[in-house]
C-alpha positions, -999 to +999 in steps of 0.1 A: -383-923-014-391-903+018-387-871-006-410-882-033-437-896-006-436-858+012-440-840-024-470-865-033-488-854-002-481-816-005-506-796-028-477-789-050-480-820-064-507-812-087-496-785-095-458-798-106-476-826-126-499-802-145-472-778-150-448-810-167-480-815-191-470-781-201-432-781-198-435-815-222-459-799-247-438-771-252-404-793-253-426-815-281-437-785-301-403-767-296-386-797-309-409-796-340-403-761-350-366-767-345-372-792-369-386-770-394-366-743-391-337-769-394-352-775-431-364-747-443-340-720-432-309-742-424-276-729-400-279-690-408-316-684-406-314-705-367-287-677-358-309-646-368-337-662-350-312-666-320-303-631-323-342-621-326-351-639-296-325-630-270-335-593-285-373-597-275-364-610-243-346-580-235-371-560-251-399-581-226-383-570-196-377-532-204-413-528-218-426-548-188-409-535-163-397-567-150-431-564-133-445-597-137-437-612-097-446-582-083-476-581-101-489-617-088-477-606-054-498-574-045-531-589-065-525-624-047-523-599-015-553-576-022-579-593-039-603-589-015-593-549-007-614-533-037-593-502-035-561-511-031-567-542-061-585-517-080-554-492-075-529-518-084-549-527-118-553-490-126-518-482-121-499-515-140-520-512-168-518-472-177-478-474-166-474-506-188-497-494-215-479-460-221-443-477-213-455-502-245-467-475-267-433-455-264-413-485-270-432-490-303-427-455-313-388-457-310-398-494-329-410-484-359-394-452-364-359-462-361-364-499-382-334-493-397-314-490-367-327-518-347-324-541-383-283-535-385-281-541-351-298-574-344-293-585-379-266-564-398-271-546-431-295-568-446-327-542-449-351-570-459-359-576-422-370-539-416-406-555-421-399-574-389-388-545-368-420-525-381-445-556-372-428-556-336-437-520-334-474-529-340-478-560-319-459-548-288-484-534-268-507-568-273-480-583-262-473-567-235-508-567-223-511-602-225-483-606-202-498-580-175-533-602-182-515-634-175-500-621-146-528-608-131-551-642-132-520-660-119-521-632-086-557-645-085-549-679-080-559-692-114-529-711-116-548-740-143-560-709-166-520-697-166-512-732-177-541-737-197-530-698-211-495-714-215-506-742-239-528-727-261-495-702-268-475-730-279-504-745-297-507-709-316-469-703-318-469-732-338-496-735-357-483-700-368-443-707-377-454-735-397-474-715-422-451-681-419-416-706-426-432-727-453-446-693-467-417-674-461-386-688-452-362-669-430-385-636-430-416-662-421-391-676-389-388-640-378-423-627-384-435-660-365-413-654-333-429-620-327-464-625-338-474-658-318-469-639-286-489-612-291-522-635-307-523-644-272-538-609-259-572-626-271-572-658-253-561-634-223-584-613-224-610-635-230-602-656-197-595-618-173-630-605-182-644-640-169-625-630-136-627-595-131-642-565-156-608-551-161-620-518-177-647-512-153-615-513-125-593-493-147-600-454-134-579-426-137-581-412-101-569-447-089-532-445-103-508-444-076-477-437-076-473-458-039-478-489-063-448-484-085-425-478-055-436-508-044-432-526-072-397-516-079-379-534-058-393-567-074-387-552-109-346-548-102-331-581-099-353-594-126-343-563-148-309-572-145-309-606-154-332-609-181-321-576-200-283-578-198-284-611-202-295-612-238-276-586-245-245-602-236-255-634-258-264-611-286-235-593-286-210-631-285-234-641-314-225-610-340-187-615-326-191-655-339-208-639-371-186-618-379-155-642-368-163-674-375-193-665-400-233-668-395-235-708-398-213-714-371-235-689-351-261-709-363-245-739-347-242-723-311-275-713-313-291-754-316-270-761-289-285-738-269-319-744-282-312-782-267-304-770-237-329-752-231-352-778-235-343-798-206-334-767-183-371-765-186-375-794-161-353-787-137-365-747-134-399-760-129-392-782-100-371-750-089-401-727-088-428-745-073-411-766-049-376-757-040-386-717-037-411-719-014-393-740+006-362-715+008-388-685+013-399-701+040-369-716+055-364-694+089-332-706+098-295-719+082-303-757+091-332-754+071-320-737+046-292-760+045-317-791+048-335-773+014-300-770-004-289-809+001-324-822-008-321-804-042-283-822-045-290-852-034-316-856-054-323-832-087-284-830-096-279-869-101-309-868-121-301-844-140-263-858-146-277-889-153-298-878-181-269-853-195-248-885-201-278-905-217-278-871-238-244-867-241-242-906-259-270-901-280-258-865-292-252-876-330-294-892-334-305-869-314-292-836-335-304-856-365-335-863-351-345-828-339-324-808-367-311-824-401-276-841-411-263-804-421-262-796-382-243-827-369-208-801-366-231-793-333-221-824-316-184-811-308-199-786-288-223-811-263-196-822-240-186-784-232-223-773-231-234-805-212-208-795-183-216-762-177-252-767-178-244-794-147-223-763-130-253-741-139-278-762-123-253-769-093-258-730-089-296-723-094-306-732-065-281-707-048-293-686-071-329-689-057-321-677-025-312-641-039-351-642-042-362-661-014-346-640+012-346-604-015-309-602-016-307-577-045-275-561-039-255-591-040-277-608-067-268-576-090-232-580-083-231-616-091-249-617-118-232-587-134-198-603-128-215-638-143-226-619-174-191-600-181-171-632-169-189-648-196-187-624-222-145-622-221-141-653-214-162-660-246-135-636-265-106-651-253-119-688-261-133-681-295-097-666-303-081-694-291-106-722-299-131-712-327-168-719-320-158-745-295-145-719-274-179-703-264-191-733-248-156-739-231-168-706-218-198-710-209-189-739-188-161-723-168-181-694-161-206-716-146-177-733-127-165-698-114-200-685-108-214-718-081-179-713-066-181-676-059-221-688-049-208-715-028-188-693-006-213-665-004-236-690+009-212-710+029-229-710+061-264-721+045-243-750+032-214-766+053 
């Protein structure tokens, strides 16, 4: 009780209960597209989207620069310097800007290439690839805006930003899959995102007149050194990453065929749901703490809380899930998708090993351990990925959640050693 009491009184507080608003509205209106892509586009069309998604992640983060932290760092930092903000502005937005427009270029004049690689030789999606092209600099503008009112401290506006997304993005798949189908699924995924550059923009120029700071002789070059450092560890993760589960989605496809895909793809859709709360509570509570944490005891006091505490709750609610797996994937999907409960007790398990990990995890970026985090995660990412052949040989679609699991069981063990010292 003492824990709960000591996050009640902290400022955090409000902000963790605002920011579960959010987490829960966009669990509510992810389950309700799930739903309707469940009917409308069945097994198949929920494994291109899969493959479409973990693509625009990757693409995200490359056209980004896995900027985003370092971004609400330096304007958190020099808000009130008017040179140095204005230098920082200047120099993010032409960098991102040009980086966005030369990603679109490669977009939409190699359609075809991108379409057999995400989606195989099906040319009717080539529309999708050229659409991307168009909205990608939007989209990544709106991400840059977000980022930016966040650094200012507008933390309600970046929830409030947050909410209206989901609010569009759904509003938007419901009329582009009942109009469309599959193609409508796709289109939706990449066009929702980039609506947002409005609201963004709308809610920067109440803060700061972005293009009255935005002057040519203030690029620096000083300001992408610095940022770089913050841009590698989460280039890493959230590029490769995708890539790897794009690449053990077209092996199930063209293995064990697309609807099987299709199946792996709701099961991680689930559990990505519920991840939600736990790397919430991860971000504005346990970080700090370990960023600020001076010494192993309290580093090791930061660690146990989180154990003690957020894993049984977490366990607790896996085995709820794990009973209830059969109403609940008929609930959230349809009758055609209940083959998707053989693979909840495999999923279920590794997600308990991943979240056993995370907060090990954190302190790569508490403390800026970036060496070590690349080599983990690197070796996470191809663990996964082999083990993934191996078990998919051995036990069909199964086998890429038996995966997942023991690569999370390897990964908090080679975690837990690392960090021995902070632990035991």
């Amino acid at each position: 009780m003492n824990f709960y009491r000591k996050i009640i009184q902290t400022s955090l507080f409000k902000i963790t209960s605002l920011n579960s608003l959010s987490v829960a509205l966009k669990i509510g209106i992810g389950l309700i597209t799930s739903k309707i892509l469940a009917v409308f586009v069945g097994p198949s069309g929920m494994a291109l989207v899969g493959n479409l998604r973990n693509f625009l992640t990757s693409l995200e983060n490359i056209s980004t620069l896995g900027f985003q932290n370092g971004i609400v760092k330096y304007v958190a930092e020099n808000e009130k310097s008017k040179q140095e903000f204005q230098k920082i502005i200047t120099t993010v937005f032409i960098t991102l800007l040009v980086t966005a427009l030369f990603l679109s270029g490669i977009l939409f004049f190699n359609a075809g290439y991108w379409n057999t690689r995400i989606f195989g030789s099906n040319t009717e999606y080539l529309l999708v690839f050229k659409a991307l092209s168009l909205v990608l600099p939007f989209y990544v503008m709106s991400i840059f805006f977000i980022a930016v009112i966040n650094g200012l401290g507008k933390f309600q506006k970046v929830i409030g930003i947050n909410i209206i997304g989901n609010t569009i993005g759904l509003l938007v798949s419901i009329f582009l899959i009942l109009q469309f189908k599959t193609v409508g699924a796709l289109l939706a995924t990449i066009v929702a995102p980039a609506l947002l550059f409005f609201v963004t923009f709308y809610l920067i120029q109440k803060e700061i007149k972005i293009f009255q700071i935005i002057k040519l002789p203030f690029f620096d070059f000083q300001v992408l050194k610095n940022l770089s450092s913050y841009s590698l560890m989460a280039l890493v993760s959230s590029v490769f990453g995708p890539i790897v589960f794009l690449a053990i989605r077209n092996h199930i496809i063209q293995d064990l065929g697309i609807e099987q895909a299709g199946y792996w793809e709701t099961i991680t859709r689930v559990s990505t749901y519920y991840m939600l709360f736990v790397s919430t509570i991860l971000t504005v509570y346990f970080l700090p703490k370990l960023a600020k944490a001076s010494t192993l005891s309290e580093t090791k006091t930061v660690f146990w809380q989180y154990y003690k505490v957020i894993l049984p709750l977490f366990v607790l609610a896996l085995t709820v899930l794990y009973f209830s797996r059969y109403f609940v994937v008929e609930v959230i999907f349809t009758k055609e998708f209940l083959p998707v409960t053989n693979l909840f007790f495999w999923q279920l398990l590794g997600d308990v090993f991943k979240v056993c990990s995370l907060i090990l995890g954190y302190q790569f970026f508490a403390k800026k351990l970036t060496t070590a985090f690349i080599i983990t995660e690197l070796f996470s990412l191809l663990l996964l990925y082999f083990l993934s052949l191996f078990c998919i040989k051995v036990f069909q679609i199964e086998g890429v959640v038996i995966a997942y699991a023991f690569q999370n069981l390897i990964y908090f063990i080679v975690l837990s050693i690392y960090f021995r010292k902070s632990l035991f």
